[in-house]
C-alpha positions, 0 to 999 in steps of 0.5 A, a space after each residue: 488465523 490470528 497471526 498478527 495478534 499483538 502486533 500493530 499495523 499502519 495501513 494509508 490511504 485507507 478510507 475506503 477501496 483496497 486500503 479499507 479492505 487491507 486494514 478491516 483483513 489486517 484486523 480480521 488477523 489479529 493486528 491493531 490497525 490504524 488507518 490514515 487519508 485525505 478523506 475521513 476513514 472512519 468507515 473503516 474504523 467502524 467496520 474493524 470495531 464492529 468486529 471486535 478489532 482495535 483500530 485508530 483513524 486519523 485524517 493526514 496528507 502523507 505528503 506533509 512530514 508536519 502531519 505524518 509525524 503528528 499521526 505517528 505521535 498519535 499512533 504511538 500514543 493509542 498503542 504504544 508501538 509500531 510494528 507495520 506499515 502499509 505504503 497503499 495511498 497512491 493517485 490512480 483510480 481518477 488518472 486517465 490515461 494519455 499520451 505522454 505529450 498530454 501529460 503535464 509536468 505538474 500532473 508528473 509532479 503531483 503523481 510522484 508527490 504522492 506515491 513517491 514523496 508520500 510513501 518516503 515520508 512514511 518510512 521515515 517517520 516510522 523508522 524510529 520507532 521500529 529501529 528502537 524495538 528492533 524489528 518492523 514490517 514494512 509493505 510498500 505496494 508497487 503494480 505490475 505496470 513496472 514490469 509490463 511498461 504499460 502505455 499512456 500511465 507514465 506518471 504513475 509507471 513511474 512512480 510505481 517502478 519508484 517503489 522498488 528502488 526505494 524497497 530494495 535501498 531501505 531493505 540494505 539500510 536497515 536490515 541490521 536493525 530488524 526490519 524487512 521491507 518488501 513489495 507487492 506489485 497487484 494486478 489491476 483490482 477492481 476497487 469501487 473507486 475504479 467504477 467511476 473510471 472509464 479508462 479501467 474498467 472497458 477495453 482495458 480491462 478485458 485485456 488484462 483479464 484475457 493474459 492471466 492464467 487465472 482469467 477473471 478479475 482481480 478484486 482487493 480480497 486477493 491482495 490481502 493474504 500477501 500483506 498479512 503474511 509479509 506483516 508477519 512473523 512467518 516472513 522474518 527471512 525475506 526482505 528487498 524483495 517484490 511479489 507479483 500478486 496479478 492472477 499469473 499475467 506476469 511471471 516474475 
């Protein structure tokens, strides 16, 4: 399937886990994809190269507006447009589940810094782009925490219930410059990253598995289809919406 032929693609925190697996799919399906993280994604980079793909990779913390503008000027400058964005740099996989009375208020601050302020600014700086061809795609991706009110993960249940707020407002905003934003919320993925995580990958893991309707684990090539199709052309009429992509745990 070649649905995203001709059109480019931004995918964070891509170095590696589900953020590698949607920007090597992305490619897979036609897009020119360019990747950014805190850590070097230039594995990822490689892997769509060497299946023949385009893709651009570039260091950036996306809590830096300075940086995120240079990688879009970057990005711009590579392929000449921006037609997606995927909002997947987030803090999880080495946040360990507690109380609410042990979590810190500067371990709150640096989970909403991220996910939050992070996918904030990414939005921003690629606005104008999309504003000014009259059309974009942008994917933010939330968690079915939000809709389970998962206990002791409260900093990230609530940066993960921020992402429909801010879905839902961007959509209204600039639905009349051509652009959908829209949600998915995956259920817990077994990301390599998750491996080296106690706290995910035991009891609470079981559980999970246990409440859906398709009963085994989720693994990051079963979010891909829904970032392709939300990418493309195929969902030009459907924006402010979010979708539940966890093996039928929740039923939304």
């Amino acid at each position: 399937m070649n649905r995203l032929t001709g059109r480019t693609v931004i995918v964070t925190g891509a170095a590696q886990g589900i953020g590698a697996a949607y920007a090597i799919a992305l490619a897979r399906d036609g897009a020119n994809v360019a990747v950014c993280d805190i850590l070097d994604p230039a594995a990822t980079v490689a892997a769509i190269e060497e299946a023949g793909g385009e893709a651009f990779g570039h260091v950036c913390d996306i809590t830096d507006a300075a940086a995120v503008a240079g990688f879009i000027a970057a990005v711009m400058e590579r392929f000449g447009a921006i037609t997606g964005l995927v909002n997947n740099a987030a803090l999880f996989a080495t946040l360990r589940t507690k109380p609410i009375e042990e979590v810190s208020s500067e371990e709150f601050d640096r989970v909403l810094r991220v996910n939050v302020r992070g996918t904030f600014e990414m939005i921003k700086a690629v606005l104008p782009a999309m504003r000014g061809q009259g059309y974009g795609k942008i994917v933010n991706i939330a968690s079915g925490t939000i809709f389970k009110g998962t206990p002791f993960m409260v900093p990230y249940v609530a940066s993960k219930g921020a992402m429909l707020g801010l879905t839902r407002s961007v959509a209204r905003e600039v639905g009349g410059a051509g652009i959908c934003v829209n949600c998915v919320a995956p259920g817990l993925t077994m990301s390599e990253a998750l491996g080296d995580n106690p706290d995910y990958s035991g009891d609470l893991a079981t559980a999970t598995v246990k409440s859906r309707c398709l009963p085994r684990d989720q693994m990051p090539e079963d979010l891909t289809g829904i970032v392709s199709f939300l990418l493309s052309a195929d969902s030009d009429f459907m924006t402010g919406q979010t979708v539940v992509v966890d093996g039928g745990s929740i039923m939304h």
